[in-house]
N, C-alpha and C positions, 0 to 999 in steps of 0.2 A: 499562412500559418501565424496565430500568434504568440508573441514571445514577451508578451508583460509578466511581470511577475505575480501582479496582484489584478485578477481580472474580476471587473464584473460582467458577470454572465447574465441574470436576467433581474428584476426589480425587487426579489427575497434572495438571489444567489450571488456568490464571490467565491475566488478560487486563488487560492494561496499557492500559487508553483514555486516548488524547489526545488534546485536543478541539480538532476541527477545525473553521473557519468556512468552508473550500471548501466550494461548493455543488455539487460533481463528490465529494465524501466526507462526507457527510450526520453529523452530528452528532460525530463522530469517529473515529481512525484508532486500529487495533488492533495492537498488540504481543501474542502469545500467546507464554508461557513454558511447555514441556511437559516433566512428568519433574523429579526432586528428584540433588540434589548433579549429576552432570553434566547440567543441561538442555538440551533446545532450544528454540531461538527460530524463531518461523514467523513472518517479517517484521517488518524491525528499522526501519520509517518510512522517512520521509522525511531528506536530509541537513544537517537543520538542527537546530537547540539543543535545541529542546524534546521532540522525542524522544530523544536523547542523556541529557538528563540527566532526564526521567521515566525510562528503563529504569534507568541505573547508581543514579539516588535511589531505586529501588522497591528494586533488586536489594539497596543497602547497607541501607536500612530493613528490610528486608521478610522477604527470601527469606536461606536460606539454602542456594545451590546456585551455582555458576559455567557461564558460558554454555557450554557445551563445543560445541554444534555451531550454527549461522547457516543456517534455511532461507527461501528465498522462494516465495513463490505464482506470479510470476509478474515478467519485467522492468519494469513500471513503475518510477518514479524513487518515487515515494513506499511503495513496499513495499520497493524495494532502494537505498537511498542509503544505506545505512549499512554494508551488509556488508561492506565493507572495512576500515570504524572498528572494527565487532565482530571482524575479527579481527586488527586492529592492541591493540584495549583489553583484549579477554578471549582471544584466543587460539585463536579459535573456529576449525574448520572449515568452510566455507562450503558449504553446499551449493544446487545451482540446477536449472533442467530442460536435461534433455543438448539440447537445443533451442534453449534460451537464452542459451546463453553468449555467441556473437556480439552478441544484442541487450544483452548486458548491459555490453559492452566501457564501458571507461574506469572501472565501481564496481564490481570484483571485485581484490582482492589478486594478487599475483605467486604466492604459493604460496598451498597450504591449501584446494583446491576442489576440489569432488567433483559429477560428474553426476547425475541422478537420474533415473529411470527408469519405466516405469509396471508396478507391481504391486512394486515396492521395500519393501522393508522396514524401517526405521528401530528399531534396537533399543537402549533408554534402560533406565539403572538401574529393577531393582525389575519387571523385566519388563515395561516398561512399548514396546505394540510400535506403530508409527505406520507404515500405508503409503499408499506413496504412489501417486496416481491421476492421469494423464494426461487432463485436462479441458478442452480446446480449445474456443473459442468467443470467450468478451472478448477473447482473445489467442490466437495458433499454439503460445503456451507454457504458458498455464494449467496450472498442477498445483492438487491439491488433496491437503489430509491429514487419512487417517482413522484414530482411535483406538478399532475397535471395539469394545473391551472395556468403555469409557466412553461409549460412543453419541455421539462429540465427532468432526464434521466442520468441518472447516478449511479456507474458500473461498473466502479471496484477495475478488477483484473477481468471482469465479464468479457470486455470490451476495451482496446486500447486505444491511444491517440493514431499511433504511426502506425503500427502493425498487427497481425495476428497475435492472439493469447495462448497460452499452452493450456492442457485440457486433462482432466483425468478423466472424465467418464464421456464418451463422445456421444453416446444415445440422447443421456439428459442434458448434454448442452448444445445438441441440434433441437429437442424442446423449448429449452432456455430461448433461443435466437428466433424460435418458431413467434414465443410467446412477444417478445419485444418487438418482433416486426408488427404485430397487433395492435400497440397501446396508440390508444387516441391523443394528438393533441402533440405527437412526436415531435420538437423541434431543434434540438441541440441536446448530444450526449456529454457528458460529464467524465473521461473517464479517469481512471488512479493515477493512468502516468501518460504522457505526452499532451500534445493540443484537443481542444475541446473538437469536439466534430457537429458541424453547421447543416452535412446532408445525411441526418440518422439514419432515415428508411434505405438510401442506397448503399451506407456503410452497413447496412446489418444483412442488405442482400448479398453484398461482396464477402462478407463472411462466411453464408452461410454458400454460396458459389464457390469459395476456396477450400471446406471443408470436402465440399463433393469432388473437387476438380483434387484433390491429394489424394482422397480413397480411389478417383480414376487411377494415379499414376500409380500408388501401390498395387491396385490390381496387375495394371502392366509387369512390373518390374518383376513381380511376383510370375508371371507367365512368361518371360523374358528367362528369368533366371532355372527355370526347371526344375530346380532342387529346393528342399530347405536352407532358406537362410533368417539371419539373426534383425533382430528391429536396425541394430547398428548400420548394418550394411546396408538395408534402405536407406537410412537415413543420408549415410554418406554420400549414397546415390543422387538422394531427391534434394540435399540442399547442399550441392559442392562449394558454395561461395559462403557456406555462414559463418560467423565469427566464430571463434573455436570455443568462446566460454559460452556459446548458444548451443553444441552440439546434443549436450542431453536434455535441455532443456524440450529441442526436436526430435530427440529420442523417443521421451516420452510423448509426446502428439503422435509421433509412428507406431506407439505400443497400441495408442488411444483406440486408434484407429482398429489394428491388427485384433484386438479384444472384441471389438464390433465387430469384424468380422465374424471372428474365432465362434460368439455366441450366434449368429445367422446361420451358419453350418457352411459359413463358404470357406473356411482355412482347415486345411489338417495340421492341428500343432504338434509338434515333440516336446513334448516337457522338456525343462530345462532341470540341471542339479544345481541345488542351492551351495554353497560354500559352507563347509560345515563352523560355525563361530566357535573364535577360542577366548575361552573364559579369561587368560592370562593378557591379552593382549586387551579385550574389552577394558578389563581392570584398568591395565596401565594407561590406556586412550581415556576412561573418565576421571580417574586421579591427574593426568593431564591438563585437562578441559577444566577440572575446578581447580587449581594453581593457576591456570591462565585467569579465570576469574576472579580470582583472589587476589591477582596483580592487577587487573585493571580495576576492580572497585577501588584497591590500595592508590592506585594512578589517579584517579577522579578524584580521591580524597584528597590528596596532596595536591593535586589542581586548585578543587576549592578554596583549602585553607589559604593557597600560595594568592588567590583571586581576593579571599577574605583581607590578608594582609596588607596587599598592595592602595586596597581600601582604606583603613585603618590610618597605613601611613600617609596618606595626606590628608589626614584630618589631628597630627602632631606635628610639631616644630621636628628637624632634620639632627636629631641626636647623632645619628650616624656619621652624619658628616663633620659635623663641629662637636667639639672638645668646649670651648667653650664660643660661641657667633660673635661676627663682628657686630660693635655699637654705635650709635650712630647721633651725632650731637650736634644740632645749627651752629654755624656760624655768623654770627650778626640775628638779624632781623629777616623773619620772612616777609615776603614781598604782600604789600595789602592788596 
């Protein structure tokens, strides 16, 4: 496994890892920069510090290229929080899945965004051509990008360094894995979070072997159990050793699954009752949620200014400290 922080991957690719202690992004989150003097970025983090200032420290250390164009994998907050900043700080053009824009409302800029499409093209200095692949499955907007001529696949949440993805729709992302065991010229995956993966084709069979080998066990459990039960209770069943803050996260891949089913005609479901929502409590939960917002923008302001000042003062003489500073006058002759 490796564990640099700044990897080169292939002779247009580098990967900005930052290390994540989320147990939903297993050892850290990837920044990929593709392509020299104008690059692009394939997923610019999360919207907080420290990917901010790993990218622009790596960029002013490191590279020498300007961000020119902002892509995401897919609208999570931690693959696109920041395409906005990228193109308020480098000027970038944004680009997103023609799908996703809705979900991505509130961290997309006013201008400067462009849709993306499947079988798109992306064409970077030096030839360098990245298209784009419509990959539905973790999400209705997964894209994915591939840089043939370097065997360099780029997939988001598609695909993970250490472990399985979560899934919302299980049909179109046993397509998804169908389609990427296909791509010619496969030779290291890319993906959002953990280590790069070096044996593509047999990580994407092991995938698609774990998907089948989980609808076995639910079948089981499900013939085991005799009666109606809830995703929960498999879940609890089929992953008794997982971290507690992974439970729904496994919930939901049990649901995935149970809906495939459900649609095949092999589950009899019992609807469930929804909770009926109370208008009084929504209220007070979003009048909540924007006072917490309103203290932390008020917190980063105060940050800044306090960051600004600190500036400031040392580039004046220490009034603070002296009243009036000691003076200072030879004695004799200094020395030739």
């Amino acid at each position: 496994m490796r564990t640099e922080v700044l990897v080169r991957v292939s002779p247009s690719v580098r990967a900005v890892q930052v290390p994540d202690d989320d147990p939903m992004h297993p050892q850290c989150t990837t920044i990929y920069l593709v392509g020299n003097g104008q690059a692009l970025a394939i997923d610019s983090g999360e919207a907080v510090d420290r990917y901010r200032w790993m990218l622009r420290g790596y960029l002013a250390a490191v590279e020498r290229c300007d961000i020119a164009l902002a892509a995401v994998t897919h609208h999570h907050a931690d693959h696109s929080g920041n395409l906005r900043w990228a193109r308020e700080v480098f000027g970038a053009t944004v680009l997103v899945p023609r799908n996703g824009r809705t979900l991505l409302r509130g961290r997309l800029p006013s201008r400067g965004v462009e849709l993306l499409a499947d079988g798109q093209v992306i064409e970077l200095d030096g030839g360098v051509r990245v298209r784009v692949l419509e990959t539905p499955g973790h999400t209705r907007d997964s894209l994915c990008f591939y840089l043939e001529d370097e065997g360099v696949l780029f997939t988001g949440d598609t695909m993970l360094g250490s472990t399985t993805t979560t899934v919302s729709d299980l049909a179109a992302y046993r397509a998804t894995l169908r389609r990427l065991l296909e791509l010619p010229n496969l030779e290291v995956i890319c993906p959002g979070h953990g280590p790069l993966i070096f044996d593509p084709r047999e990580r994407i069979q092991a995938y698609i072997a774990h998907r089948d080998e989980r609808e076995r066990q639910i079948l089981e459990f499900l013939e085991r159990a005799g009666r109606p039960v809830t995703s929960w209770e498999i879940m609890l069943a089929l992953y008794p050793d997982i971290h507690p803050r992974l439970r729904r996260a496994a919930d939901n891949n049990v649901r995935a699954h149970l809906e495939q089913l459900a649609r095949e005609g092999r589950l009899e479901v019992t609807p469930g009752i929804p909770r009926e929502p109370d208008p009084e409590r929504r209220a007070r939960e979003a009048e909540h949620a924007r006072e917490q917002e309103r203290v932390i923008r008020l917190a980063r302001k105060y940050e800044a200014a306090r960051r600004r000042a600190l500036i400031r003062a040392q580039e004046s003489p220490p009034t603070e400290v002296w009243k009036r500073p000691p003076r200072y006058r030879l004695v004799g002759r200094a020395r030739e």
